[in-house]
N, C-alpha and C positions, 0 to 999 in steps of 0.2 A: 418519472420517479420524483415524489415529493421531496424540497429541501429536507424535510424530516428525517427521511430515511436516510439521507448523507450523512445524522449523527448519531445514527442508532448503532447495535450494537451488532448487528448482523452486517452492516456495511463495514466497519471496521475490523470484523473477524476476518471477511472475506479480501479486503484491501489488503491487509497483513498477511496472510497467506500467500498474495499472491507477490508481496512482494519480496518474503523470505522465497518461495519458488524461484523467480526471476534471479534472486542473489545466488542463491546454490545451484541455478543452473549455469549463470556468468561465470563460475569456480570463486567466489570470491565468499571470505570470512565476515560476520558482523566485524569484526574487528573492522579490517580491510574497510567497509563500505562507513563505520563511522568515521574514517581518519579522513578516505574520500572526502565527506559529507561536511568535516567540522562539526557531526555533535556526535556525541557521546552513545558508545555500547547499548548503553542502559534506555536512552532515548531509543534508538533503532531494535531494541529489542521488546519493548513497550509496542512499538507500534507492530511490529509483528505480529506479535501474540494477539494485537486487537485491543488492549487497554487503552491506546489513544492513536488519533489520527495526526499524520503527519500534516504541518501546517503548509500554505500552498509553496513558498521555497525550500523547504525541506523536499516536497514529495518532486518537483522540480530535480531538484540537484543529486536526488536517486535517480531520479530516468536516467538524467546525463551522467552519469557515475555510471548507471549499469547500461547506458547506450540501448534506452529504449525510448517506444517515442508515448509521450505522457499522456494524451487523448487516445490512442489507440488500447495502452492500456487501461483507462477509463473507463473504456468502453466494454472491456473483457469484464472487471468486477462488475459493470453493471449489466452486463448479462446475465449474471452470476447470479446475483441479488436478485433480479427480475424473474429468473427460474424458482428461486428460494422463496420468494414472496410474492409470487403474481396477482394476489388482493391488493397490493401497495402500490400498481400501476396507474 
C-alpha cells in the first residue's frame, strides 16, 4: 500500500471506525479515552469519524489505553483498505 493511501480518505474512515469499535467494545466512553489519552473529546472524535488521523503518539497512547497491540491493529485496517481498494496495491 502506497504512503498515499495512509492519507487519503478511505484510510482514515476505516482507522476511525476501527478505533471507535475497539473503544465501545473496551466499555469505555470518548470521554474516558480522552482523559486517558490527554487530548481532548473533540480531537478523539475527529479521528473517529475519519476527518483526521491521529498523529503516531496519539495513536500509540490509544493502543496502550485500550490495551491493544498497535501493529496488529495496523494490520486489520490495512486489510480493510486493501479489500476496499485492491487497484491501490
Amino acid at each position: 500500500m502506497s504512503n498515499e493511501l495512509y492519507k487519503s480518505d478511505i484510510y482514515k474512515t476505516i482507522l476511525g471506525k476501527h478505533i471507535r469499535n475497539k473503544r465501545k467494545w473496551k466499555d469505555k466512553s470518548i470521554q474516558q479515552l480522552a482523559e486517558d489519552t490527554g487530548f481532548s473529546i473533540n480531537h478523539i472524535n475527529n479521528i473517529e469519524l475519519g476527518h483526521s488521523q491521529p498523529a503516531t503518539g496519539l495513536f500509540h497512547a490509544i493502543c496502550d489505553v485500550l490495551k491493544i497491540d498497535a501493529t496488529a491493529f495496523l494490520k486489520e485496517v490495512k486489510e480493510e483498505v486493501e479489500l476496499l481498494m485492491p487497484e491501490e496495491q
